[in-house]
C-alpha positions as protocol buffer text, in pm:
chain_id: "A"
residue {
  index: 1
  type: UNK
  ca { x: 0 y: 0 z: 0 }
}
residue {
  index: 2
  type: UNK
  ca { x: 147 y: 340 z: -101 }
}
residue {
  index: 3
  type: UNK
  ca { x: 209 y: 574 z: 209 }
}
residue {
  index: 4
  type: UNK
  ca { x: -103 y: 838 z: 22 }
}
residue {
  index: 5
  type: UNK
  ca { x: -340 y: 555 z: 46 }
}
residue {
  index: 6
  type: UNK
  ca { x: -217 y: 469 z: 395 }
}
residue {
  index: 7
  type: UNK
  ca { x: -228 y: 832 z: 501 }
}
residue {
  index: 8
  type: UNK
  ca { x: -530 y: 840 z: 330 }
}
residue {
  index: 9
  type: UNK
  ca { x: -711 y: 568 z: 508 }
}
residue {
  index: 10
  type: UNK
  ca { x: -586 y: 665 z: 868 }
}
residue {
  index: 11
  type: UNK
  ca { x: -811 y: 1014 z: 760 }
}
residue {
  index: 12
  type: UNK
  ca { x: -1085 y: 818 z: 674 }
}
residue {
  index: 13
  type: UNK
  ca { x: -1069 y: 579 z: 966 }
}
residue {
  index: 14
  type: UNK
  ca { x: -1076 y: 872 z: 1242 }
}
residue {
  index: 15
  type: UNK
  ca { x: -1116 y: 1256 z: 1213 }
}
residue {
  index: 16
  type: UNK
  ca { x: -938 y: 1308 z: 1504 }
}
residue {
  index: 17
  type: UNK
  ca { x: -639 y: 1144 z: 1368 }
}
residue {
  index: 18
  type: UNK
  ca { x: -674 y: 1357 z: 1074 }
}
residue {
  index: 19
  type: UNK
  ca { x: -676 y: 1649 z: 1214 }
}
residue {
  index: 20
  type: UNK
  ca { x: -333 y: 1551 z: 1379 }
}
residue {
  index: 21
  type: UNK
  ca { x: -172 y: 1453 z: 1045 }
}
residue {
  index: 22
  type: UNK
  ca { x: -342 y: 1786 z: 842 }
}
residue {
  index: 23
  type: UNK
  ca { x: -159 y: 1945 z: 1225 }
}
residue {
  index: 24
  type: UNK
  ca { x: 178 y: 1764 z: 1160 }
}
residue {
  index: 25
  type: UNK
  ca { x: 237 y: 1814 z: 769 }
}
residue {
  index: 26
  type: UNK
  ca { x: 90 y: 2205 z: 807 }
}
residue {
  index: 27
  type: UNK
  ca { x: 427 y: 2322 z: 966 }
}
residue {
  index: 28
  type: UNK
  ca { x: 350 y: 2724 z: 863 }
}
residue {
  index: 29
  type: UNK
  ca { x: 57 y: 2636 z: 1039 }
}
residue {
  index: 30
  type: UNK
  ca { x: -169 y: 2846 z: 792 }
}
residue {
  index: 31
  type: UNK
  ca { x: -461 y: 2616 z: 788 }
}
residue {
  index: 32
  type: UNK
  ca { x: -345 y: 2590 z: 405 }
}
residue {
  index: 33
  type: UNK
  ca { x: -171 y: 2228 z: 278 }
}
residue {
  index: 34
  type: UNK
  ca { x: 74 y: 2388 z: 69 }
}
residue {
  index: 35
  type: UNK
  ca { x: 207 y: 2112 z: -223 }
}
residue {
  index: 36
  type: UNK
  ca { x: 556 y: 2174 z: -57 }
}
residue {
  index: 37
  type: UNK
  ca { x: 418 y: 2098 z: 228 }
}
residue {
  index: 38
  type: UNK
  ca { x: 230 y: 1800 z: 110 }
}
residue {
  index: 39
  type: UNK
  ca { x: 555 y: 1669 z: -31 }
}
residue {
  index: 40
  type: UNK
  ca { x: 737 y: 1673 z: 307 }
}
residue {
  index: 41
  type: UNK
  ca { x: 509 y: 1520 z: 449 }
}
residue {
  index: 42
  type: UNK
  ca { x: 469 y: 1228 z: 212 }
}
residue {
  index: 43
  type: UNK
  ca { x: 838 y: 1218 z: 224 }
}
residue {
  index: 44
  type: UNK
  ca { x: 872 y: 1131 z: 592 }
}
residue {
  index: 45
  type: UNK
  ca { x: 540 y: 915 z: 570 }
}
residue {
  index: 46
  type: UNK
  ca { x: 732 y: 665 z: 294 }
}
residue {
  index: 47
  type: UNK
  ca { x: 1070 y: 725 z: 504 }
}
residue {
  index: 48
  type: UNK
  ca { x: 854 y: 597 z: 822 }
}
residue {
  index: 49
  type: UNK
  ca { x: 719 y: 297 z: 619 }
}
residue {
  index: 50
  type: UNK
  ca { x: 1041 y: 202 z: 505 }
}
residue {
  index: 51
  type: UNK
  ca { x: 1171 y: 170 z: 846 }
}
residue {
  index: 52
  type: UNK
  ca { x: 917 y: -34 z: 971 }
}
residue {
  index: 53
  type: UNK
  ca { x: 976 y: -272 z: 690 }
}
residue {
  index: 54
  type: UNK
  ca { x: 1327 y: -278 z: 816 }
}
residue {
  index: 55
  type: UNK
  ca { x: 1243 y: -348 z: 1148 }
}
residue {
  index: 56
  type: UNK
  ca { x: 1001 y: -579 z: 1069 }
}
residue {
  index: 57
  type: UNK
  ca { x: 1292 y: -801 z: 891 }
}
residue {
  index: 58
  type: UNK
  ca { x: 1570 y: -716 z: 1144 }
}
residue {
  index: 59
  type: UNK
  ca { x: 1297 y: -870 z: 1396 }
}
residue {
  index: 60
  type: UNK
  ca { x: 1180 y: -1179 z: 1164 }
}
residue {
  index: 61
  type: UNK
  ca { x: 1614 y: -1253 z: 1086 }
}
residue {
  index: 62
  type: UNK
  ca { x: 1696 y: -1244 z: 1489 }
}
residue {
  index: 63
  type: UNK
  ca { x: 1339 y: -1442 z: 1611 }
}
residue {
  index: 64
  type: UNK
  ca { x: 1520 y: -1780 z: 1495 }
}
residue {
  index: 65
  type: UNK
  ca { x: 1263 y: -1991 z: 1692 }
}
residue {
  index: 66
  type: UNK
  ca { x: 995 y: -1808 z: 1442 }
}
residue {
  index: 67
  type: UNK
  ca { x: 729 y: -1770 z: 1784 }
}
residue {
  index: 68
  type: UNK
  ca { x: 688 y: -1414 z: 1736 }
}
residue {
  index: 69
  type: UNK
  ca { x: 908 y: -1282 z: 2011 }
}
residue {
  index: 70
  type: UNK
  ca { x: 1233 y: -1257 z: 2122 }
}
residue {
  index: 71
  type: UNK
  ca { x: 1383 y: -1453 z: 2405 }
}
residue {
  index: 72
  type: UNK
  ca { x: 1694 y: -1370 z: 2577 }
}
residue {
  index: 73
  type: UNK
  ca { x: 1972 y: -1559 z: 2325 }
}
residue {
  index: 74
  type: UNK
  ca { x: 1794 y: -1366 z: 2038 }
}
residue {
  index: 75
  type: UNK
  ca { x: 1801 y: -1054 z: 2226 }
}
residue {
  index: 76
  type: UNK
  ca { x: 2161 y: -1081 z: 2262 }
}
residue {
  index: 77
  type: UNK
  ca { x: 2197 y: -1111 z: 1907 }
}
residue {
  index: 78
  type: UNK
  ca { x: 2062 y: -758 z: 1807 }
}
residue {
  index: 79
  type: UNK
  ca { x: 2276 y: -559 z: 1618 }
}
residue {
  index: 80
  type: UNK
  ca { x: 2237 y: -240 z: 1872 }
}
residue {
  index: 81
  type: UNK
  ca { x: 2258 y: -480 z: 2205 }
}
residue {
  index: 82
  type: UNK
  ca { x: 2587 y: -625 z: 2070 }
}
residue {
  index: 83
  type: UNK
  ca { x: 2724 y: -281 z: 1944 }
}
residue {
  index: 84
  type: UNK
  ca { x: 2680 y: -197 z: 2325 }
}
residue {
  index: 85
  type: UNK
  ca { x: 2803 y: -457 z: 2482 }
}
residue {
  index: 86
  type: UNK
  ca { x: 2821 y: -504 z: 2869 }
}
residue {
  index: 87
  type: UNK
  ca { x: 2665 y: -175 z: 2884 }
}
residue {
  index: 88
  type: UNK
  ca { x: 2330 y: -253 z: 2710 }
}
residue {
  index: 89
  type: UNK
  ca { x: 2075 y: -312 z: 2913 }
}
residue {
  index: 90
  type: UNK
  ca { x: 1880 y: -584 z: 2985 }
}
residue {
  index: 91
  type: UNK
  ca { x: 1587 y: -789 z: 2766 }
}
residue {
  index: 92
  type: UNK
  ca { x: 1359 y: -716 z: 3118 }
}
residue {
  index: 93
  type: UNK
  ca { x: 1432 y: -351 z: 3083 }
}
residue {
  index: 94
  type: UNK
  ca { x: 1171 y: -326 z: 2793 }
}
residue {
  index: 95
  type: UNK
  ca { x: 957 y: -646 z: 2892 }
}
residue {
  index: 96
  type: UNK
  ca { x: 640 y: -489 z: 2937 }
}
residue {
  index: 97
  type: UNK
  ca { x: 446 y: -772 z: 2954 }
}
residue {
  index: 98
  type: UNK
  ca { x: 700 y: -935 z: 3199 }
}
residue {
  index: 99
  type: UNK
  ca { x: 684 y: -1298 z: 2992 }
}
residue {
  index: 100
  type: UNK
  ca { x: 1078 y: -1285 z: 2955 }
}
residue {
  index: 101
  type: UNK
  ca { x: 1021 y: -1186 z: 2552 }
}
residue {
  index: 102
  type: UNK
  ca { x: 988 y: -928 z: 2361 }
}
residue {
  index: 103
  type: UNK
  ca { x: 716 y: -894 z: 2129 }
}
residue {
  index: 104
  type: UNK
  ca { x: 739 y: -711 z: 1768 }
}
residue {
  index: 105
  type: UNK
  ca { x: 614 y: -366 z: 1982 }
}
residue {
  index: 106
  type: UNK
  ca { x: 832 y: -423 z: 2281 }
}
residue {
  index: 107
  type: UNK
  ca { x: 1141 y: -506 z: 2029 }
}
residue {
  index: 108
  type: UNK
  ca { x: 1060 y: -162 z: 1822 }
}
residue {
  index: 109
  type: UNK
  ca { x: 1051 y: 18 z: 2193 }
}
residue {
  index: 110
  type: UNK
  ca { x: 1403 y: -137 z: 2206 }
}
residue {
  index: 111
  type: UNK
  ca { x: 1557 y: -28 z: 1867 }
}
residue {
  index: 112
  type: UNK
  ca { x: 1429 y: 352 z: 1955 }
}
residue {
  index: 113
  type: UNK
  ca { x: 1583 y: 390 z: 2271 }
}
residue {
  index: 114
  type: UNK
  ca { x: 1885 y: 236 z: 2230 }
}
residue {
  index: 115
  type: UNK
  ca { x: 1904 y: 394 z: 1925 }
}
residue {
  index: 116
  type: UNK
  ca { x: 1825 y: 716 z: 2095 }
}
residue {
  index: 117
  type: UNK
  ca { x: 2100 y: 678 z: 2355 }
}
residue {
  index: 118
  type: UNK
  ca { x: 2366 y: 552 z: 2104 }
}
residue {
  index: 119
  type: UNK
  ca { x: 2319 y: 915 z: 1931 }
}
């Protein structure tokens, strides 16, 4: 699906969610969709899809018992938690659940704060 018809659907689907995307790609904030403005916006939409396609792979490649979640071996074996070593923290740190996995949500919670704090 294209990120217009996605974008385009998520308006559909809830006014109130439109009126945060018209909020977010109206950065002049002129009440006024301007086509440069538009294009931005698409722009980071598609950027946004493509990195949840990545992470979407990254998390299929490491889950190597193919259950849908990551248990501690796996979670060793992301590219971020090696990259940091001792000093990464632990799988329970972003366990919400508490099960001792992480789930595709819990793993993207992961990726953006470590992500975050390797920056």
């Amino acid at each position: 699906m294209s990120a217009l018809l996605l974008l385009l659907a998520t308006v559909a689907a809830a006014p109130t969610q439109a009126d945060a995307v018209f909020a977010a790609l109206d950065t002049d904030h002129d009440q006024v969709l301007s086509r440069e403005e538009f294009a931005a916006g698409y722009a980071r939409v598609q950027q946004a899809i493509e990195v949840e396609a990545r992470l979407r792979r990254q998390f299929a490649i490491v889950d190597a018992s193919h259950d849908g979640a990551l248990d501690g071996a796996e979670f060793a074996k992301l590219p971020l938690v090696v990259r940091l070593g001792a000093a990464a923290p632990a799988l329970a740190t972003f366990d919400a659940d508490r099960d001792g996995k992480l789930r595709y949500a819990e793993y993207r919670d992961v990726v953006r704060r470590l992500a975050a704090a390797k920056e």
